[in-house]
DRENDO-228576 format. One record per residue (C-alpha): x, y, z negated. Coordinates in Angstrom, 1 decimal, decimal comma. Each point is the difference from the previous one (the first is absolute). Example, Ala and Ser with C-alpha at 12.3 -4.5 7.8 and 13.67 -1.06 7.14 Angstrom:
       px       py       pz
     12,3     -4,5     -7,8
      1,4      3,4      0,7
***
This chain:
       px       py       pz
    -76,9     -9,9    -29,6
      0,7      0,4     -3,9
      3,4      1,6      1,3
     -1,5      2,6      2,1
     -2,5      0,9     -2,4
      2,9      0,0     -3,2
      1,7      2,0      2,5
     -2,5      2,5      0,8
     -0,7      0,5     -3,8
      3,4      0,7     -0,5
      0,6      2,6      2,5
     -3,6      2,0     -1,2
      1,5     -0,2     -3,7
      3,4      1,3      1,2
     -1,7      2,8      2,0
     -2,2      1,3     -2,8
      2,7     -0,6     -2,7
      2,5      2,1      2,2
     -3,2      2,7      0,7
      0,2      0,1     -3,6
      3,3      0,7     -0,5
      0,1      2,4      2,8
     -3,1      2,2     -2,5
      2,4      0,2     -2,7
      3,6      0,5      1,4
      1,4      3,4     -0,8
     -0,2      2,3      2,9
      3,2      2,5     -0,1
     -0,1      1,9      3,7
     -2,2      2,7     -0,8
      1,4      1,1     -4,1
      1,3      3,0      0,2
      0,5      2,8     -2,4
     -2,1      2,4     -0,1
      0,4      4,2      0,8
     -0,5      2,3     -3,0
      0,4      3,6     -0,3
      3,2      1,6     -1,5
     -2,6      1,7     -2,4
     -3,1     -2,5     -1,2
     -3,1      1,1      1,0
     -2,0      1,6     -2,7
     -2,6     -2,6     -1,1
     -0,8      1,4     -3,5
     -1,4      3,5      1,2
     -4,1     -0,5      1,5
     -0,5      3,1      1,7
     -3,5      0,6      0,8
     -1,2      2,1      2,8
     -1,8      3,1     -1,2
     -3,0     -0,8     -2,3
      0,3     -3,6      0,6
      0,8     -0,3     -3,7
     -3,4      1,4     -1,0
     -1,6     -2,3      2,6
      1,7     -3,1     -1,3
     -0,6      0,8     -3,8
      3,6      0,7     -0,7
      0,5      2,6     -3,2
      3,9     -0,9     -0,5
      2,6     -0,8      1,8
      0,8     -3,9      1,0
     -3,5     -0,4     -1,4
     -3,7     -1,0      1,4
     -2,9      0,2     -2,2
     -2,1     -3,1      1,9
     -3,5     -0,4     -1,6
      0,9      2,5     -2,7
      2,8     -1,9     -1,5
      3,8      0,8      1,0
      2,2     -2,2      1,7
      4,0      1,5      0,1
      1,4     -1,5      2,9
      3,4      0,3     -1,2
      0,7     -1,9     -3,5
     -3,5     -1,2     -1,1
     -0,6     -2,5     -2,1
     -0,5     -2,6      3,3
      2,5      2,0      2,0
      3,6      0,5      0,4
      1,7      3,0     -0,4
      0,8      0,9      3,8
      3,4      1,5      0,9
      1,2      1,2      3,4
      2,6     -2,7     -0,7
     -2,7     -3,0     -1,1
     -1,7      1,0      3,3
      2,3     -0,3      2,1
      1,5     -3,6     -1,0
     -4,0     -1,1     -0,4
     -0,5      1,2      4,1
      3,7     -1,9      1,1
     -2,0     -2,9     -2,2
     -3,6      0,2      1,6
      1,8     -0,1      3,7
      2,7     -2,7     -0,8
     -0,6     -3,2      1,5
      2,0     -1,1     -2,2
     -2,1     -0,8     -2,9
     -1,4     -3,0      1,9
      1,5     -3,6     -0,6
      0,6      0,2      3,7
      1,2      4,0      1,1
     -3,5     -0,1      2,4
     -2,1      2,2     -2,3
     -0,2      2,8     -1,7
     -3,0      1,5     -2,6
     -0,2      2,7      3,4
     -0,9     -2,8      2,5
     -2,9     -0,5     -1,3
     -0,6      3,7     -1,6
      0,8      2,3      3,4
      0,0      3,8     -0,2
     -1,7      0,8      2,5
     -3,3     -2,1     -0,9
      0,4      1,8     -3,3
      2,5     -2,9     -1,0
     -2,8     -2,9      0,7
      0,5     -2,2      3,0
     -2,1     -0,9      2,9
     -0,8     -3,4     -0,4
     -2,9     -1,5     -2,0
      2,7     -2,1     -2,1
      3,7      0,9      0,2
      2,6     -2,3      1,4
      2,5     -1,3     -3,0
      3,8     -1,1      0,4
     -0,7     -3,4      1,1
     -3,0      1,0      2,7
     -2,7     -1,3     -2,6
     -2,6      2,9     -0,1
     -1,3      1,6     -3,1
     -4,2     -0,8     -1,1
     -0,4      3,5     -0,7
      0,7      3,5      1,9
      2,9      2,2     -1,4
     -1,4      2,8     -1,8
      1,1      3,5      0,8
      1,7      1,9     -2,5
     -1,7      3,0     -0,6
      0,5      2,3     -3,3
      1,5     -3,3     -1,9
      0,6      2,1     -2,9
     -3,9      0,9     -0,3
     -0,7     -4,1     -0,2
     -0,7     -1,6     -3,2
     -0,7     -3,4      2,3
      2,1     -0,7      2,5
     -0,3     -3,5      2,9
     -3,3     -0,6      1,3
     -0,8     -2,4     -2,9
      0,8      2,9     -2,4
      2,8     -2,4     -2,0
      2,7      2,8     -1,0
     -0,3      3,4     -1,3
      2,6      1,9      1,6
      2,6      0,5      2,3
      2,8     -1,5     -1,7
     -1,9     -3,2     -1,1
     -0,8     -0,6      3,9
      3,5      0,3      1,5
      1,6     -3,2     -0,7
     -3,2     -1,9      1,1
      0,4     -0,2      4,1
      3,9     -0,9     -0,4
     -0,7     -2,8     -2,1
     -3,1     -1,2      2,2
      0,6     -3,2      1,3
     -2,2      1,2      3,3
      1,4      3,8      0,1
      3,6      0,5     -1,0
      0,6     -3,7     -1,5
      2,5      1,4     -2,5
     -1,0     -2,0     -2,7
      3,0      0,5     -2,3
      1,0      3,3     -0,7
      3,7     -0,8     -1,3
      0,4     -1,1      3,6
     -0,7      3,1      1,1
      1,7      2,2     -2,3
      3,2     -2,1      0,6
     -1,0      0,8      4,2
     -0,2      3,8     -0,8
      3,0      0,3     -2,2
      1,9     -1,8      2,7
     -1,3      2,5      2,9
      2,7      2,7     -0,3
     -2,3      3,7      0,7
     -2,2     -0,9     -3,2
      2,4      0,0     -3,0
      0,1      4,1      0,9
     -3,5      0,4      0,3
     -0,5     -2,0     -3,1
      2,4      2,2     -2,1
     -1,6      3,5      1,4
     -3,2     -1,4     -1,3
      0,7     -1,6     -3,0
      3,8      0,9     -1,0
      1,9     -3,1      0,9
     -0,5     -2,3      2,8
     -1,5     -2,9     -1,5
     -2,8     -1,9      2,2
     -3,1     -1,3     -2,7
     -3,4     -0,8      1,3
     -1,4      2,4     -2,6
      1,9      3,0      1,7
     -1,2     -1,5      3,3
     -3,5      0,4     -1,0
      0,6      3,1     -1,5
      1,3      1,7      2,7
     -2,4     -1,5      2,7
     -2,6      1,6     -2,5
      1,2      3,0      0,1
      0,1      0,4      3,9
     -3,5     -1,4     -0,1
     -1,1      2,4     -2,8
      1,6      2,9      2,3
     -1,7     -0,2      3,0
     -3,6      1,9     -0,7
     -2,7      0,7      3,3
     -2,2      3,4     -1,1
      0,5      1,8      3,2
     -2,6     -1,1      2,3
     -2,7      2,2      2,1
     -2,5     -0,5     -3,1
      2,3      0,7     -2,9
      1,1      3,6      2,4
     -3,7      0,1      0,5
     -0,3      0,4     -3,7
      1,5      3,5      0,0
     -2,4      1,6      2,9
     -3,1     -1,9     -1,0
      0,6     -2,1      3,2
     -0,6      2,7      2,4
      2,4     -1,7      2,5
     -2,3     -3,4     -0,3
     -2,2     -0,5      3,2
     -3,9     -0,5     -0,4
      0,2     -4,2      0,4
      3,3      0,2     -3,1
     -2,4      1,8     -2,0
     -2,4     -2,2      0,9
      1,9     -2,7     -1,2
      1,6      1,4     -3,2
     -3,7      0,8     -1,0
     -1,1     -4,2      0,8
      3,3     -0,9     -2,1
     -1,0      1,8     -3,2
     -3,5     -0,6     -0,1
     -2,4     -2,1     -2,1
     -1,4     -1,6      3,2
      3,6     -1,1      0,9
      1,5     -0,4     -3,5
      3,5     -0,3      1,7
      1,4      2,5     -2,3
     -1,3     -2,2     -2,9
      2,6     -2,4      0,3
      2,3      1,8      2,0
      0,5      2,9     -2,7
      2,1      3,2     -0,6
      2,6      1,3      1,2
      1,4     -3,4      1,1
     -2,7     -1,2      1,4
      0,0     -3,2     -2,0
     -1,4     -1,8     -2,5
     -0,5      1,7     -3,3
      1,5     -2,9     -2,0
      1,6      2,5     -3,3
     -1,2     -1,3     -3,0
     -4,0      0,7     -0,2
      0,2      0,7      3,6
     -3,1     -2,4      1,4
      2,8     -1,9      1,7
      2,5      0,0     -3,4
     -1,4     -2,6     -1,7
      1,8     -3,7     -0,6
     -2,7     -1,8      2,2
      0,8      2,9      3,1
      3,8      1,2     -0,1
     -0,8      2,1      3,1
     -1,8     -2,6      2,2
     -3,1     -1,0      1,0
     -2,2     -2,7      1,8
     -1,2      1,6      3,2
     -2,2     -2,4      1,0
      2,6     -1,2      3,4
     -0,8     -3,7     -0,4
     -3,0     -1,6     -1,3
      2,1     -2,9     -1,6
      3,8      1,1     -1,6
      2,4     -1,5      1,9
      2,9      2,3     -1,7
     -0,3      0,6     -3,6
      1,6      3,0      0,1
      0,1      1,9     -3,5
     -2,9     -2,4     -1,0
     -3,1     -1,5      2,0
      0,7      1,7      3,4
      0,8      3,6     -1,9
      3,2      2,1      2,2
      1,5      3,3     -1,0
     -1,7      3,0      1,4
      2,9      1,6      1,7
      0,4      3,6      0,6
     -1,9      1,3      3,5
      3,5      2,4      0,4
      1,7     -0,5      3,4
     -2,9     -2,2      0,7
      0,0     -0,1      3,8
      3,8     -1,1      0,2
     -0,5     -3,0     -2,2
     -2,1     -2,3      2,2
     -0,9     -2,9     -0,1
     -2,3      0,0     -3,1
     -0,9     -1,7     -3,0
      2,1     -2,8     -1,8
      0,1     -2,0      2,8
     -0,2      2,3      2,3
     -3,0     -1,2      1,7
     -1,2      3,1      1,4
      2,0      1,9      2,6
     -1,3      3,4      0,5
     -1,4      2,7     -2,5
     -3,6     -0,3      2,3
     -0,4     -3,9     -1,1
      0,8      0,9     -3,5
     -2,9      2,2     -0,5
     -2,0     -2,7      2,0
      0,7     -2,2     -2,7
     -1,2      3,0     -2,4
     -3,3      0,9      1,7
     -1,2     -3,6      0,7
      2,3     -2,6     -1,0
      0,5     -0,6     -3,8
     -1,0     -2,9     -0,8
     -2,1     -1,4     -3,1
      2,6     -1,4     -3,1
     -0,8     -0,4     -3,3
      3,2      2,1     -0,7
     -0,7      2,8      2,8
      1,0      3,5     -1,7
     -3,4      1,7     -1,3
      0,6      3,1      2,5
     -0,4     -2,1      2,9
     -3,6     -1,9     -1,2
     -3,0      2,0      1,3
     -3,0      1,0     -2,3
     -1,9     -3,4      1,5
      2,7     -2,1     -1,5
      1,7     -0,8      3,6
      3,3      1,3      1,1
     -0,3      3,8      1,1
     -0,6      1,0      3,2
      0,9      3,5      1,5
     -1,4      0,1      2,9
      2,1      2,4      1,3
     -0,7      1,4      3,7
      2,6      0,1      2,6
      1,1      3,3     -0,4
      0,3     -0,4     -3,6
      2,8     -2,8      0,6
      1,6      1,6      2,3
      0,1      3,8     -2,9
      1,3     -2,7     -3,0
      2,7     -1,5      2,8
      0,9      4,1      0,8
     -0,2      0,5     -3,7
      2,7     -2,7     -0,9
      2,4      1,0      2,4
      0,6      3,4     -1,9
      1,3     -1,6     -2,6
      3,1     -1,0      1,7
      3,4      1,4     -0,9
      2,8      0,7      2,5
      2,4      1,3     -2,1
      0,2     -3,5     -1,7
      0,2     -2,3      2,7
      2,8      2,7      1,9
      2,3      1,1     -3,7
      3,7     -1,3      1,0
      0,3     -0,4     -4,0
     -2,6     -3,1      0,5
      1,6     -1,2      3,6
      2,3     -2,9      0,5
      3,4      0,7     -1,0
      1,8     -2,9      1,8
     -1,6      1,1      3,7
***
């Protein structure tokens, strides 16, 4: 009997041991190299359609006024100088799979351009098929974030990069001289190293850089509403309209948090959303008791409503699957906390309640889905270069 049962142990430790081992074994079938254009597409040039740089507060080239202070996408103090050249080694780096202990995943599995580089699962699978607590963020105007991850914890693009490769859940490339010795071994990068940077030296500082600066490129201000800017939405129907109205009204307060010309938090210094106890987030009252910290005491970074109906599911855990049970949760299910941002608590003390009627639902649903941009989730510059 003791034999059997040593026995039985023994083959369920071999099986989950090997499982194991399976999770973490390189895969090598599916690394190719990937298919550039003879000339580098031009990342460093945002062309705006016609009066969309009035709309979107832009007085300067490469540069958004947000909130009435100016952010210069391309070699700000937070942001990299981006180059067609920078670009295009940060895009071959954002679809390589090989920045994962194991080739299985790259930052683009779990950041996919057609869901405006989220992904459609409430927490995204990681190299070894453990899933991640929190949904993957879209990126959306990166450059125009001072806070960046859903617990606000970096301050710009370049600081983020390195995080998901080294995550033991993600990428699980927890040392970086591994993976520069893996990168200056693959043959295609010591050229796209040396058009970026002069000589064809992997470091994890240019890796960052250069991921940064594909990140910092790609900028969504072509949707329906920012067109509908220049004709004072004439081409709007009666329920947008509607809708746009609900969204920036007191009654709502949606545009109180989800501000200017990002539609995100106002979190620049004095911004109501800037100080050291906010960075950009906020308690929204979607669980009574914090069972994720967050930024601090259940407090998540407002993200930017842009490309909004692509991202599903919602929230920082994704809880919430459709845009119609998010606004549920607005109208009648915040729920008390002693932290619960002020916007959300009602004159009696209690958590707001909107009240809003079928219809209206249905306009702020109509609403939301003009802010979606085509051109960013179809621009070739942005696709996958290995496919």
């Amino acid at each position: 009997m003791k034999a059997r049962l040593f026995l039985l142990l023994f083959m369920v430790g071999t099986t989950v041991f090997m499982a194991g081992c399976l999770k973490t074994e390189e895969i090598t079938q599916d690394l190719t190299e990937p298919k550039l254009p003879e000339q580098a597409y031009n990342y460093t040039d945002i062309s705006f359609p016609p009066g969309l740089d009035v709309a979107f507060g832009s007085n300067a080239p490469n540069v958004f006024v947000v909130n009435n202070d100016p952010v210069n996408f391309f070699g700000g103090i937070d942001n990299p100088t981006v180059t067609d050249e920078g670009a295009t080694l940060g895009r071959v780096l954002f679809y390589d799979k090989r920045l994962s202990i194991n080739n299985s995943i790259a930052c683009a599995s779990c950041h996919r351009q057609e869901l405006a580089f989220s992904d459609f699962r409430a927490g995204s699978v990681g190299f070894g098929g453990k899933v991640t607590p929190r949904n993957s963020m879209a990126i959306i105007n990166v450059a125009l974030n001072r806070n960046l991850f859903w617990d606000s914890r970096v301050h710009s693009a370049k600081e983020l990069i390195l995080q998901p490769i080294q995550n033991h859940i993600e990428m699980g490339m927890e040392s970086l001289s591994t993976l520069e010795k893996k990168l200056n071994n693959t043959p295609f990068y010591a050229e796209l190293f040396k058009n970026a940077y002069g000589d064809g030296q992997v470091t994890s500082e240019r890796i960052a850089d250069a991921m940064a600066q594909f990140l910092c490129s790609m900028v969504s201000a072509n949707s329906r509403f920012d067109q509908g800017q220049m004709n004072n939405f004439a081409d709007f129907t009666a329920q947008e309209k509607l809708g746009m109205n609900l969204f920036f009204s007191s009654r709502t307060k949606c545009s109180e948090c989800h501000a200017g010309a990002n539609f995100m938090a106002e979190d620049q210094p004095g911004g109501p959303y800037g100080t050291p106890t906010t960075r950009g987030s906020a308690n929204t009252g979607l669980d009574a008791v914090t069972r994720d910290p967050g930024f601090r005491d259940g407090q998540f970074r407002i993200p930017s409503l842009r490309n909004i109906a692509l991202t599903a599911p919602y929230m920082h855990d994704g809880r919430f699957a459709t845009l119609e049970e998010v606004i549920d949760f607005y109208d009648h299910g915040v729920q008390a906390h002693p932290n619960l941002d002020p916007k959300l608590v009602g004159a009696d003390g209690e958590p707001l309640r909107l009240n809003l009627s079928a219809m209206e639902k249905k306009a702020l649903v109509a609403f939301l889905n003009t802010l979606t941009d085509q051109t960013l989730v179809k621009d070739e510059k942005f696709s996958d270069p290995f496919n």
